[in-house]
C-alpha positions in Angstrom: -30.9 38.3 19.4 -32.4 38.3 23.4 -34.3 35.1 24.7 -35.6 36.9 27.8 -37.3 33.7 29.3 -36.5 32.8 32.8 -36.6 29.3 35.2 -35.0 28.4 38.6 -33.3 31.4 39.3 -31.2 32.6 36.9 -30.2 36.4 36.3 -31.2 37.9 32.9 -29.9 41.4 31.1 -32.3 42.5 28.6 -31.2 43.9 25.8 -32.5 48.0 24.4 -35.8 46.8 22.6 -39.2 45.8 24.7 -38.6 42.9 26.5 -41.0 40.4 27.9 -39.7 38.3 30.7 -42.3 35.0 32.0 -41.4 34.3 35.6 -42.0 31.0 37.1 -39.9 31.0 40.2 -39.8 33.7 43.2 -35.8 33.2 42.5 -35.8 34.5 39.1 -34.2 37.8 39.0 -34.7 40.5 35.7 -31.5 43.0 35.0 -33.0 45.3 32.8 -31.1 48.5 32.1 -32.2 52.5 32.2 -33.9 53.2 29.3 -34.4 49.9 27.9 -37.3 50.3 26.6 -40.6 49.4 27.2 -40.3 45.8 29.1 -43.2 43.6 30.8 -43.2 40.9 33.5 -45.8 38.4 32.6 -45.8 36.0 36.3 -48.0 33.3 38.3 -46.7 34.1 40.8 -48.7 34.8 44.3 -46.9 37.8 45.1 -44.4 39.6 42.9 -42.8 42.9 42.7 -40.9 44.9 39.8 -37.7 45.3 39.8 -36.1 48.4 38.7 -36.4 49.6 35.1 -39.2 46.8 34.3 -42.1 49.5 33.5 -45.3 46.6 33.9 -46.7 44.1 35.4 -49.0 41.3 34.1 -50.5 38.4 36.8 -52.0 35.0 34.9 -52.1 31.9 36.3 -55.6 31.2 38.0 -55.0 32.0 41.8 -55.2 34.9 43.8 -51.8 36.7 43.5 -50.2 40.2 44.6 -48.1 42.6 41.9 -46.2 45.6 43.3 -44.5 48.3 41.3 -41.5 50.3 41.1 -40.3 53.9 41.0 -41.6 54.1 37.1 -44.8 55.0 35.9 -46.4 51.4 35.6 -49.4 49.1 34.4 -49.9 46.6 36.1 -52.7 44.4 35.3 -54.7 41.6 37.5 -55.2 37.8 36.6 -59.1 37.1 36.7 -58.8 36.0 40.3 -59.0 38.6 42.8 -55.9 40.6 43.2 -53.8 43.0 45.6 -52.3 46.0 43.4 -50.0 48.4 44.3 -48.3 50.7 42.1 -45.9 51.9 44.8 -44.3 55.1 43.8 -44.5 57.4 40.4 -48.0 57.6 38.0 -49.5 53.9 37.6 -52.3 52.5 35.8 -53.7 49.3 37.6 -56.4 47.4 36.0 -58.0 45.0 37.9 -59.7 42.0 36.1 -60.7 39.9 39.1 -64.2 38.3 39.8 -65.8 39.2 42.5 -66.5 36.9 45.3 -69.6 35.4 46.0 -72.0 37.1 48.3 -71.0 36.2 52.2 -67.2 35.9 51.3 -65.4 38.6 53.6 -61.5 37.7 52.8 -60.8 38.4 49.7 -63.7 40.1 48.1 -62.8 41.5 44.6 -59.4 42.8 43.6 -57.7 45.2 46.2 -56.6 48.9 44.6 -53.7 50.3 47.4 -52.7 53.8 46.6 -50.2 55.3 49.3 -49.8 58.6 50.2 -46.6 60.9 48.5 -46.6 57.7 45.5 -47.6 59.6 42.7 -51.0 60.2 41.2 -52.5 56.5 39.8 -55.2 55.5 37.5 -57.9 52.2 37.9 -59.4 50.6 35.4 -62.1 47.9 35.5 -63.1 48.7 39.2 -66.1 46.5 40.2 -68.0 47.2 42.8 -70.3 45.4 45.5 -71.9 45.6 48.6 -70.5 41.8 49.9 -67.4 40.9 47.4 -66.7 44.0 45.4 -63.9 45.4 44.5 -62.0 47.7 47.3 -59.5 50.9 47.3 -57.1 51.1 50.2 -55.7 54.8 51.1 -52.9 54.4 53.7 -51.2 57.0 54.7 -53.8 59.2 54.2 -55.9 61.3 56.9 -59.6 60.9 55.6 -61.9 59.4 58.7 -64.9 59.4 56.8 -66.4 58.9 53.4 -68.1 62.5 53.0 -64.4 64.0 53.5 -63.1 61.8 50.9 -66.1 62.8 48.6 -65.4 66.2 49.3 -62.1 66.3 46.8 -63.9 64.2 44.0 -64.9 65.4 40.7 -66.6 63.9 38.0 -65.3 64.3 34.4 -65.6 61.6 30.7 -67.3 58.6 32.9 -64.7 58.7 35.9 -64.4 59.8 39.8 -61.2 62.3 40.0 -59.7 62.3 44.0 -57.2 64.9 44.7 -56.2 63.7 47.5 -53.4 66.3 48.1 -52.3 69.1 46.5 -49.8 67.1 44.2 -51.0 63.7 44.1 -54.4 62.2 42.4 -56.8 59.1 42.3 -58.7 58.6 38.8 -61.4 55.8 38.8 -62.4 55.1 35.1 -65.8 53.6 34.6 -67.1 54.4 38.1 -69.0 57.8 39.1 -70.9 56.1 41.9 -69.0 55.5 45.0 -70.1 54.4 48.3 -68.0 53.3 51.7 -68.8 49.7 50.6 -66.1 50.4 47.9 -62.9 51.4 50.5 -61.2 49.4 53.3 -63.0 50.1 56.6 -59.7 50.5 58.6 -59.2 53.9 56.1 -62.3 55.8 58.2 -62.5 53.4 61.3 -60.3 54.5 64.7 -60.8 51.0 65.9 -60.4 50.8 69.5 -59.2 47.9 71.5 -58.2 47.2 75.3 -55.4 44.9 75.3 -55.1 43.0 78.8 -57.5 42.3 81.2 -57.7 45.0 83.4 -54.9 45.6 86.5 -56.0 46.3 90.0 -53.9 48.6 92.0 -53.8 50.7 95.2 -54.2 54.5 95.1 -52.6 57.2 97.5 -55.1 56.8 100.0 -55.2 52.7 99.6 -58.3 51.9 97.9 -58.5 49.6 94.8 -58.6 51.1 91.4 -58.6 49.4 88.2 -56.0 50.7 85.3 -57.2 49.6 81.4 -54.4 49.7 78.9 -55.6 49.8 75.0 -54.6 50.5 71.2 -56.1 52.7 69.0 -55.6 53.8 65.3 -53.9 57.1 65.3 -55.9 60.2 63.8 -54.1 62.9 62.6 -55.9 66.6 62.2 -52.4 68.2 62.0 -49.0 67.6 61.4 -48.1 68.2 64.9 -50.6 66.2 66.6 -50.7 62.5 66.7 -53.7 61.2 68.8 -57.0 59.3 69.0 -59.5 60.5 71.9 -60.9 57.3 74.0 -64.2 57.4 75.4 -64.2 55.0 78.6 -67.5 53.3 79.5 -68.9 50.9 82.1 -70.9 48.2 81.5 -74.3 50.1 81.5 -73.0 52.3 78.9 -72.2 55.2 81.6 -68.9 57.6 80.3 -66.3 57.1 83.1 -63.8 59.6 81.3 -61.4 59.9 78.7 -58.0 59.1 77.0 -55.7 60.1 74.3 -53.6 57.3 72.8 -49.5 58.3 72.3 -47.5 58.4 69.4 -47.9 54.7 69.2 -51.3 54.5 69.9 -51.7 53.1 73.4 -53.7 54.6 75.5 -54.1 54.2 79.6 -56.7 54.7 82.0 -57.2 54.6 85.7 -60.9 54.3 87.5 -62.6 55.7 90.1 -62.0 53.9 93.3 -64.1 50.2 93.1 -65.9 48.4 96.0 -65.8 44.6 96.1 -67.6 43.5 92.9 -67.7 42.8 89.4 -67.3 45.6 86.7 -67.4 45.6 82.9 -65.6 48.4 80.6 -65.4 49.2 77.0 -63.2 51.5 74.8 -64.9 53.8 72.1 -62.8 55.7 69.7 -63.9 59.3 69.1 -63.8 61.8 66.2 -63.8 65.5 67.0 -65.2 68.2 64.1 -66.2 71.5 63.8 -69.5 72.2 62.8 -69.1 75.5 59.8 -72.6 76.7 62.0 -71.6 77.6 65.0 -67.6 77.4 65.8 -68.3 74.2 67.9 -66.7 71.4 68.7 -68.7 68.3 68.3 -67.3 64.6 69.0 -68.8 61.4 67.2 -68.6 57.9 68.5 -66.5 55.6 65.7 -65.7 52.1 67.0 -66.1 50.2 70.4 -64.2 47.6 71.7 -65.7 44.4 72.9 -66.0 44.1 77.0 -64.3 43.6 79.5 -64.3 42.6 83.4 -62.5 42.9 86.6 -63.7 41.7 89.9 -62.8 43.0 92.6 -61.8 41.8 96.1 -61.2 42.2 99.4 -57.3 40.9 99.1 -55.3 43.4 98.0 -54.1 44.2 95.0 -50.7 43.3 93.5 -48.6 46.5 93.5 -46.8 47.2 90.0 -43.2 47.2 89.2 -42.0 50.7 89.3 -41.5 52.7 85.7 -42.4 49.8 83.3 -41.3 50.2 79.9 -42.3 48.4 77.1 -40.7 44.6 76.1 -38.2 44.5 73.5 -39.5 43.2 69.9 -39.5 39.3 69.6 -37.3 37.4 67.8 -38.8 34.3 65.1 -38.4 31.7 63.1 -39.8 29.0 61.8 -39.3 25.8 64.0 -36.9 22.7 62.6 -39.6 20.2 62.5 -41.8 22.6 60.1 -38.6 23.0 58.0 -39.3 20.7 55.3 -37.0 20.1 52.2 -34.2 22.6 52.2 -33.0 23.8 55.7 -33.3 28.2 56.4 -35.0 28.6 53.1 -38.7 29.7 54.1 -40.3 26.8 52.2 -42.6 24.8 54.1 -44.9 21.8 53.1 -46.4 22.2 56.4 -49.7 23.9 56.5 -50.5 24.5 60.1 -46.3 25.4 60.9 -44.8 26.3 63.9 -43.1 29.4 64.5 -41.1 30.0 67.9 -38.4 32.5 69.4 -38.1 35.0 72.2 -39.4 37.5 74.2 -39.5 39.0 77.4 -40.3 36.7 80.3 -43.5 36.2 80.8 -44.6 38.8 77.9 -47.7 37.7 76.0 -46.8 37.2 72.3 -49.4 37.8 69.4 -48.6 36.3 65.8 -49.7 38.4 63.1 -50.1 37.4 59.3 -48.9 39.9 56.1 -51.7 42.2 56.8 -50.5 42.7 60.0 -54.2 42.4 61.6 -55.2 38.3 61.3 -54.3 37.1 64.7 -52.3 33.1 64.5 -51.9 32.9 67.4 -50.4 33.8 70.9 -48.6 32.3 73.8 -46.6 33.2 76.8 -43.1 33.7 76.4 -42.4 31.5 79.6 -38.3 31.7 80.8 -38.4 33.8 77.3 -39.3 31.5 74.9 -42.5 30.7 72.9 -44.0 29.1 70.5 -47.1 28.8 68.1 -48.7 26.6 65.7 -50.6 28.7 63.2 -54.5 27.2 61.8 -54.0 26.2 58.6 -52.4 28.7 56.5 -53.2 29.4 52.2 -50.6 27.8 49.8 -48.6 31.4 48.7 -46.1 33.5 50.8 -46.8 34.8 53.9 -45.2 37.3 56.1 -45.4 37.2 59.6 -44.4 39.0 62.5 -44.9 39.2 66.4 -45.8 41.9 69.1 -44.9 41.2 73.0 -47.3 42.8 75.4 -45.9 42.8 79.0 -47.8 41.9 82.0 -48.2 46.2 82.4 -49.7 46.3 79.7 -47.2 47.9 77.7 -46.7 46.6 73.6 -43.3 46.3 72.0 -42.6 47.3 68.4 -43.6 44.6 65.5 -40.6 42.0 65.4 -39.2 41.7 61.8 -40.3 40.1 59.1 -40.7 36.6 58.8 -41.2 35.3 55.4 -42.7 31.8 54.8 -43.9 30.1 51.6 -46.2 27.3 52.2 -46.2 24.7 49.2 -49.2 23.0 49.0 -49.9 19.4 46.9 -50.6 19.4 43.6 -53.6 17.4 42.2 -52.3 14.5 40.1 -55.5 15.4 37.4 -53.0 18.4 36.9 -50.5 16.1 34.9 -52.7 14.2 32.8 -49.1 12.7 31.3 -46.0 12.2 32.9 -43.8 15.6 32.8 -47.1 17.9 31.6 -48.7 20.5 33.6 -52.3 21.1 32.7 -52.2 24.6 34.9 -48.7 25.7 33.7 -49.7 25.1 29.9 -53.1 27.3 30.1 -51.6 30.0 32.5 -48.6 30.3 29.5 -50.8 29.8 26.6 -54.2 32.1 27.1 -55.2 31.5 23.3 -55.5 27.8 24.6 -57.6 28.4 27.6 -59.8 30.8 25.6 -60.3 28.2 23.4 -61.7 25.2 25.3 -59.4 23.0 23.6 -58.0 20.0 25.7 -54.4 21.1 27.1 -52.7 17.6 26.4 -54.0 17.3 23.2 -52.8 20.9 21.9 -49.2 20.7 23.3 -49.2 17.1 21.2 -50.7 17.8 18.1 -49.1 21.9 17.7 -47.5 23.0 21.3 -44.0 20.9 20.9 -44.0 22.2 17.5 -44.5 25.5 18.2 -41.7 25.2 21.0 -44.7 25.6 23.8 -43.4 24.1 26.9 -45.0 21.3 28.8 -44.5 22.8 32.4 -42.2 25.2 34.1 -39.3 23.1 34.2 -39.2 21.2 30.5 -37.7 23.9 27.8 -38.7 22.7 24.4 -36.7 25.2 22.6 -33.4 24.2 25.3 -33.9 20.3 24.6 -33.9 20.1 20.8 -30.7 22.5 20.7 -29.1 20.3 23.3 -29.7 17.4 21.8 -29.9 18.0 17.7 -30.6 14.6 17.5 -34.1 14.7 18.9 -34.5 17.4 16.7 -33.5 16.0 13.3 -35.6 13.0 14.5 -38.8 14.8 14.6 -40.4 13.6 17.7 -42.3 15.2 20.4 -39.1 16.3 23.2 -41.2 15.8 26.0 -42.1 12.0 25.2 -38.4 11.1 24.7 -36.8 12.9 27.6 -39.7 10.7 30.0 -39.0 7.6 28.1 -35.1 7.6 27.6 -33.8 10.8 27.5 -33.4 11.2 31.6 -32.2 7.6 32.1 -29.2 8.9 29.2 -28.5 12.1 31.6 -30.0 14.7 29.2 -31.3 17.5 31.0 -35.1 19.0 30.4 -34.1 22.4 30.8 -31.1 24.6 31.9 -33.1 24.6 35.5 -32.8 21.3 36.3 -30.1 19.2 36.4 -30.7 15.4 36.1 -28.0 13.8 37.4 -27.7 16.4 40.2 -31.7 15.7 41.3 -31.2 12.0 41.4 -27.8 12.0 43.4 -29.2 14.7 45.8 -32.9 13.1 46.4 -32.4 8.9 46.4 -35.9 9.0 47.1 -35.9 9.7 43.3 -34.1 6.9 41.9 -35.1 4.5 39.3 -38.1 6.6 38.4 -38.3 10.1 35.8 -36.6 13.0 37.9 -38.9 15.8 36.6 -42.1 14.2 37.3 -40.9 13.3 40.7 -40.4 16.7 41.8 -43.5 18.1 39.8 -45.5 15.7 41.8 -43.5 15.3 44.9 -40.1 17.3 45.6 -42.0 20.4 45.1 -44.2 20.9 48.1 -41.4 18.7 50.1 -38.6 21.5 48.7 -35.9 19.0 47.7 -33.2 20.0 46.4 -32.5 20.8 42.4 -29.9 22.7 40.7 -29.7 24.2 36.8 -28.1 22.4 34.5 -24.5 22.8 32.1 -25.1 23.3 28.6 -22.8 21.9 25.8 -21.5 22.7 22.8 -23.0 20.9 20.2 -21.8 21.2 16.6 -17.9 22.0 15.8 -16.4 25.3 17.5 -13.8 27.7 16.1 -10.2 28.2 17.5 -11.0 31.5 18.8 -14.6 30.2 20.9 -14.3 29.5 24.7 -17.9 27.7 25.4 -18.3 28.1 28.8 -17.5 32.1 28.6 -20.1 32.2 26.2 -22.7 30.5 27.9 -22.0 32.2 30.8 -21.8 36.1 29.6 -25.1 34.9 27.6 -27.4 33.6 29.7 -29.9 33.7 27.1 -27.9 31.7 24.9 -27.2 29.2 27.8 -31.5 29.2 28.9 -32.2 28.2 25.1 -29.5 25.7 25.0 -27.9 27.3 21.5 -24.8 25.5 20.0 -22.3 29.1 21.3 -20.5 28.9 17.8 -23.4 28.7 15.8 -25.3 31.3 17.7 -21.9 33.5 17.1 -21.5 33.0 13.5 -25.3 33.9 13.1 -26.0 36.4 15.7 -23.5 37.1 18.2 -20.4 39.3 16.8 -23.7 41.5 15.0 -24.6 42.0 18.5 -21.2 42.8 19.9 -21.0 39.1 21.8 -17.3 38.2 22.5 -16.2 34.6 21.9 -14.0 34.2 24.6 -12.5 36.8 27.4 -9.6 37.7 25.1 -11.1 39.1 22.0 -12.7 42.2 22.2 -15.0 42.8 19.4 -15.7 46.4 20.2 -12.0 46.9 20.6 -11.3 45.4 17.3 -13.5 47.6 15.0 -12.9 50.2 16.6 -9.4 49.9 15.8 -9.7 49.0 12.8 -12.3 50.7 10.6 -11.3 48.9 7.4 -13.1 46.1 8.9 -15.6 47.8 10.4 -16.5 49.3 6.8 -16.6 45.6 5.4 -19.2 44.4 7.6 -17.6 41.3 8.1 -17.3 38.8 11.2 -13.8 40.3 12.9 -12.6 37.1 14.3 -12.6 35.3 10.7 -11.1 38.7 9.8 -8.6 38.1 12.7 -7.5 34.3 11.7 -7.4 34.4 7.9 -5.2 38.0 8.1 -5.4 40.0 11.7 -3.2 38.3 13.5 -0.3 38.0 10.6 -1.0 42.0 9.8 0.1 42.1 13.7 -3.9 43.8 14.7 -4.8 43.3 18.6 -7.8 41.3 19.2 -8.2 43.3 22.6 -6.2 45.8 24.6 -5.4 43.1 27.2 -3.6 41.3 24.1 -0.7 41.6 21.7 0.1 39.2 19.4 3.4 41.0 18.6 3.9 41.0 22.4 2.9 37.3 22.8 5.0 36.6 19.9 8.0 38.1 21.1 8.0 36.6 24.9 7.3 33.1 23.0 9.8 32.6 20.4 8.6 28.8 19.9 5.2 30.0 19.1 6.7 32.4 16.4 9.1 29.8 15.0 6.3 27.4 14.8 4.0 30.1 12.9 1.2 29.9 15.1 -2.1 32.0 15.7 -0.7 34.2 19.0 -3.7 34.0 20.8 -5.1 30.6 19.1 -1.9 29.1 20.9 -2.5 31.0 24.4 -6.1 29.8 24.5 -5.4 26.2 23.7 -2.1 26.0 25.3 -0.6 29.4 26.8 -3.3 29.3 29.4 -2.3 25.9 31.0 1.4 26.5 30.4 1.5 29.9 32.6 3.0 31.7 29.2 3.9 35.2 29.7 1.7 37.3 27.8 4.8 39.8 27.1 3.1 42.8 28.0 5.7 43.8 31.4 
């Protein structure tokens, strides 16, 4: 038997069949072995990605989310908000069900399709385009700088768009035979072109004031050996001064003509070079210009430069104490606007990016080498930041690592229309609900509960009524007695959350319902919770140790099972040991007779094993055991019954040297 259903970070084995694993916390972690079989993540999630041997992917829940893939060949399928899907490495179907945006929304438009380059050849399904919130497919890593040369590798075949897009590796678009730039991400054919800092006055050989621009460009490669992007500079009249190639980073320089006293505007336009099939020429077409910028010039001289500058070090970050909320160092904020800080070279400006990498949050100056930045108001999700230093010559370090944030935002109370229910959680989990129109609240009460349908992410119908077997042989919704009685008697609503741990850890929570506290509040303010113990709850056998049970069964422990019962049933079938000392492999395998029966070995082992002298396990021997305890043989006892209950706590040597 496998329960493969996960809450509040637990770590689940699946077993060899096709699992499917519902993930409700970014701390939930899926162990599935090689070859498996076929296993799927259903998540809500705002960003999740597979873990190894997990073939797909499925996002619900009704906000925009993110679903990366694995080494596998996987399908990974969108909620019907837009989505970010990436297949990552081997041959992935992606299928995109998101709405597009309405016209005039820029970020996000429809569901984003991000093939890499050397990942393996993917498939889409249900691309949707549009001109102003259509669906988009982003190639990076690739070299294409426009759409024709893209177009150039496509065929047509059974009502989709093939791509090769290199000799091993292919892009199939089912359902669209139409496609136009509108459908791609601009950066994949745009060398956008930048200039950086203002620019820097300086003297020249023979003393006259020249002005040097520093800028980034995206890199173009037309061969392997050459990394470059050619930079038209222009004054403000639109009058080519000269050129400049950007290095391996993609900073370029460039140093004027000598200036009188005045004012002077430049730009930076990013150039593509082909050659026409006609004549063997070169010809160069403008891409992307920068916006303007000025310099005036005058008759004080300008400051010299240090000698040799080299770029600043990357910055360091974190997120600033007083943005902390709820548990210290964890990246969860309820702070939408938070503060980042850290350091940088002195006096080096410092640009905050967001995940993409390309949404500005901010910058300061790293004065006496520190800095800081509150960010505008940032979407409820994660959100991975990172940080650039630009010195005062102009020169950029490398991105700083990582930062990762999740921002928690407030619920609504209409989402818990009762004490402990979660209107969102419930349709998101149960999509033959939402499809049919019928009031959440009133399904979970009149066929949910009964069903074992939870009420939200952390209430476990199925862990409740096989903690507490008296609910159960009552009859009565689980939900409406744990908020009524059952928390103010310690019972625990699932084996995520702990109770008595909540209410000793948060005094904010006392005298009121633990679970709706933090559903409502503790949440977004990231207090503290823990998972809870489960119990035994009917009459063990000698030979069962409970809390080894639970704990080499988490699936046993998440659906609060009785261990015995769920031993007698299920477990020794399915090759479950009852307690660290009796091997049931071991046991069959030495003894086929049993084997041959079909019968549960550890009854086999205490009505007759243990007096035929058979070993439960290679690391015991009831002979052995026997013969180093004399009592216990005098006294006719069960060898390993008596080391279990007693031998344990008394240090008794196990007799085997």
């Amino acid at each position: 038997m496998a329960i493969n259903r996960l809450s509040g970070g637990r770590i689940i084995a699946g077993g060899p069949g096709d699992d499917t694993y519902t993930i409700s916390d970014p701390a939930d972690q899926v162990d599935e072995a090689p070859d498996g079989g076929i296993d799927t993540i259903q998540t809500w999630l705002s960003s999740y990605t597979l873990p190894e041997n997990v073939e797909n992917l499925t996002l619900t829940g009704t906000a925009w989310s993110s679903g990366t893939g694995n080494a596998l060949d996987n399908v990974i399928t969108g909620n019907a908000q837009p989505n970010i899907l990436d297949g990552g490495a081997g041959d992935d179907i992606l299928i995109g069900n998101g709405s597009p945006h309405e016209a005039g929304h820029v970020v996000p438009r429809g569901d984003t399709f991000i093939i890499r380059a050397g990942q393996g050849s993917d498939t889409i399904l249900g691309f949707q385009p549009g001109d102003d919130g259509g669906d988009l497919i982003s190639l990076p890593g690739f070299d294409y700088r426009s759409l024709a040369g893209l177009l150039a590798t496509a065929t047509e075949a059974d009502g989709a768009v093939v791509f090769r897009l290199s000799e091993t590796q292919t892009l199939t678009v089912r359902g669209k035979t139409a496609l136009r730039a509108g459908d791609f991400t601009a950066r994949d054919f745009d060398l956008t072109a930048s200039l950086t800092e203002a620019p820097r006055l300086e003297t020249d050989a023979e003393g006259r004031t020249v002005a040097v621009l520093t800028g980034r460009a995206e890199i173009y490669a037309p061969a392997p050996d050459e990394q470059y992007t050619l930079v038209y500079i222009k004054d403000a009249a639109g009058t080519k001064l000269g050129e400049a190639l950007t290095d391996a980073n993609g900073v370029w320089h460039f140093t004027t003509g000598p200036l009188a006293e005045g004012t002077y505007g430049f730009t930076a336009t990013t150039v593509e070079a082909k050659r026409s099939p006609d004549d063997g020429l070169m010809h160069f077409f403008e891409v992307s210009t920068s916006e303007a910028t000025t310099v005036t010039v005058t008759a004080e001289p300008p400051v010299e430069p240090p000698a040799d500058p080299v770029p600043p070090a990357a910055p360091t970050l974190m997120l600033d104490a007083a943005s902390d909320t709820g548990v210290a160092g964890n990246g969860i904020t309820a702070d939408t606007t938070p503060t980042i800080r850290g350091t940088a070279e002195a006096g080096s400006l410092v640009t905050l990016y967001d995940t993409d990498g390309e949404t500005v949050l901010g910058t300061a100056t790293a004065t006496d080498g520190n800095w800081s930045i509150t960010t505008p108001a940032l979407a409820g999700g994660g959100h991975n930041v990172s940080a650039v230093a630009t010195s005062a010559a102009g020169l950029a370090s490398d991105p700083s690592a990582t930062l990762t944030l999740v921002v928690n935002l407030p619920r609504d109370a209409a989402d818990f229309p009762i004490p402990g229910f979660d209107r969102e959680f419930y349709l998101a989990q149960n999509q033959d609900v939402a499809a049919s129109g019928m009031d959440a609240l009133a399904h979970y009460q009149q066929f949910g509960w009964h069903e074992q349908r939870d009420p939200s992410a952390l209430f476990d119908v199925t862990y409740y009524l096989n903690q507490n077997p008296d609910v159960a042989a009552a009859g009565i919704d689980p939900l409406q007695h744990y908020m009524q009685s059952g928390w103010m008697e310690g019972r625990d609503p699932s084996l995520s959350f702990s109770t008595a741990f909540y209410l000793a850890q948060n005094p904010e929570a006392a005298g009121g319902n633990p679970l709706q506290h933090y559903l409502a509040t503790g949440q977004v303010q990231d207090l503290a919770t823990a998972g809870a113990t489960p119990h035994a709850t009917a009459p063990r056998g000698p030979l069962m140790d409970d809390a080894f049970y639970f704990a080499h069964n988490p699936d046993v422990a998440a659906a609060g099972m009785d261990p015995q019962a769920h031993f007698d049933q299920f477990g020794w079938r399915e090759g479950r040991d009852p307690n660290a000392w009796f091997d049931l492999d071991y046991y069959l395998a030495n003894n086929q007779d049993v084997a041959a029966a079909g019968i549960n070995p550890v009854e086999h082992y205490l009505q007759f094993g243990w007096a035929e002298h058979r070993a439960p396990s290679a690391a015991f021997s009831g002979d052995a055991y026997l013969a180093a305890n004399p009592d216990v043989a005098a006294a006719g006892m069960n060898p390993l019954e008596h080391y279990l209950h007693f031998g344990i706590a008394e240090q008794r040597d196990l007799g085997l040297g």
